[in-house]
N, C-alpha and C positions, 0 to 999 in steps of 0.2 A: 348740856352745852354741846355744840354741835358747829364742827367747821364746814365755814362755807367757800372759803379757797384759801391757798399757796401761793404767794407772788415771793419769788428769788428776789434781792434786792440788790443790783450791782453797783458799786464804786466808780463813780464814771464822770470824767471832768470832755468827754462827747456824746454828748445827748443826741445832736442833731446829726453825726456821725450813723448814731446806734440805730436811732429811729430809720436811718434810710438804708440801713443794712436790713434788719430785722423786717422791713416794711417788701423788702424782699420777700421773703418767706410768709407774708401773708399778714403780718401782726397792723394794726394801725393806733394813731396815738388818741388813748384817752384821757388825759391825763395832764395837765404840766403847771406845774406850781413854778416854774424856775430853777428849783433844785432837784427837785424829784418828778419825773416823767415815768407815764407807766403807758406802755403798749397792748394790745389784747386784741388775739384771734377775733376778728367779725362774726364767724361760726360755731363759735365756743370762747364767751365773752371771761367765761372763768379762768380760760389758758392766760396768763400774763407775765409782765418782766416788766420791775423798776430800775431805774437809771437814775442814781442819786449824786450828786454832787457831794452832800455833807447833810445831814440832818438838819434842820432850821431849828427845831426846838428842843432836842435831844443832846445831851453829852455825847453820846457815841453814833455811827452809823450800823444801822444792824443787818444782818446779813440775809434775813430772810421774815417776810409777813405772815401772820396768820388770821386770818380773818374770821370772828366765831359770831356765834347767835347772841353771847351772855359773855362781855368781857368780863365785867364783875365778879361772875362764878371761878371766873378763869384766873381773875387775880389771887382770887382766897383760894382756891386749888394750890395755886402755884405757892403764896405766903405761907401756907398748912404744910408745903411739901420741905417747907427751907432750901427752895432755890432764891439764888441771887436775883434778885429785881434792882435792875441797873438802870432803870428810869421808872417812876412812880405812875401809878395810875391818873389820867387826868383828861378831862375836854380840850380838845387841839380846836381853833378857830377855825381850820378849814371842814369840818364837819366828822370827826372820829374822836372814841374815848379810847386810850389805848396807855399802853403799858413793855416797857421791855422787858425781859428775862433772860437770862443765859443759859445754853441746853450743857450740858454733860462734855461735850467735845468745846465750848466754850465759846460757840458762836452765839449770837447776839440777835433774840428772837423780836421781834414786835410785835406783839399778839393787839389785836385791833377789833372793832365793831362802828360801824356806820351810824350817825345819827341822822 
């Protein structure tokens, strides 16, 4: 298994706020479901920041993404390890199978893969 980026997930009820601050410093939006907007360096498409209102199909909002090659691998890793998985493995309609976890300090991971 093999990560292919980090996206920070912020709390943020000003997306369009965030997007013209941040669009400042170079980031531009690719991104926006409504609830969750994500921006990303033009020149390093992997640099990114979500801006979430609330999770749409989640119990919780999580604090930061991870994006791998093999979520599946990633969930029985994490099931084998007896960390808490605080939303279940599943296919999301907008195109990701994805899974939360919570790390050790008790933030609220979304470990993620692109369909």
């Amino acid at each position: 298994m093999a990560v292919r980026r980090v996206v920070p997930n912020v709390q943020s009820e000003a997306a369009r706020e965030s997007r013209e601050f941040y669009g400042l410093l170079g980031f531009e939006e690719v991104m926006n479901h409504g609830w969750i907007m994500t921006l990303a360096s033009p020149s390093s498409p992997t640099a990114q920041i979500s801006f979430m209102a609330g999770d749409e199909s989640a119990p919780v909002t999580p604090d930061v993404s991870v994006e791998v090659d093999d979520v599946d691998a990633a969930y029985a890793t994490m099931r084998a390890s007896g960390a808490e998985i605080v939303h279940p493995l599943q296919d999301e309609e907008w195109g990701v199978r994805r899974f939360f976890v919570r790390d050790p300090n008790g933030r609220v991971v979304n470990v993620l893969e692109h369909r």
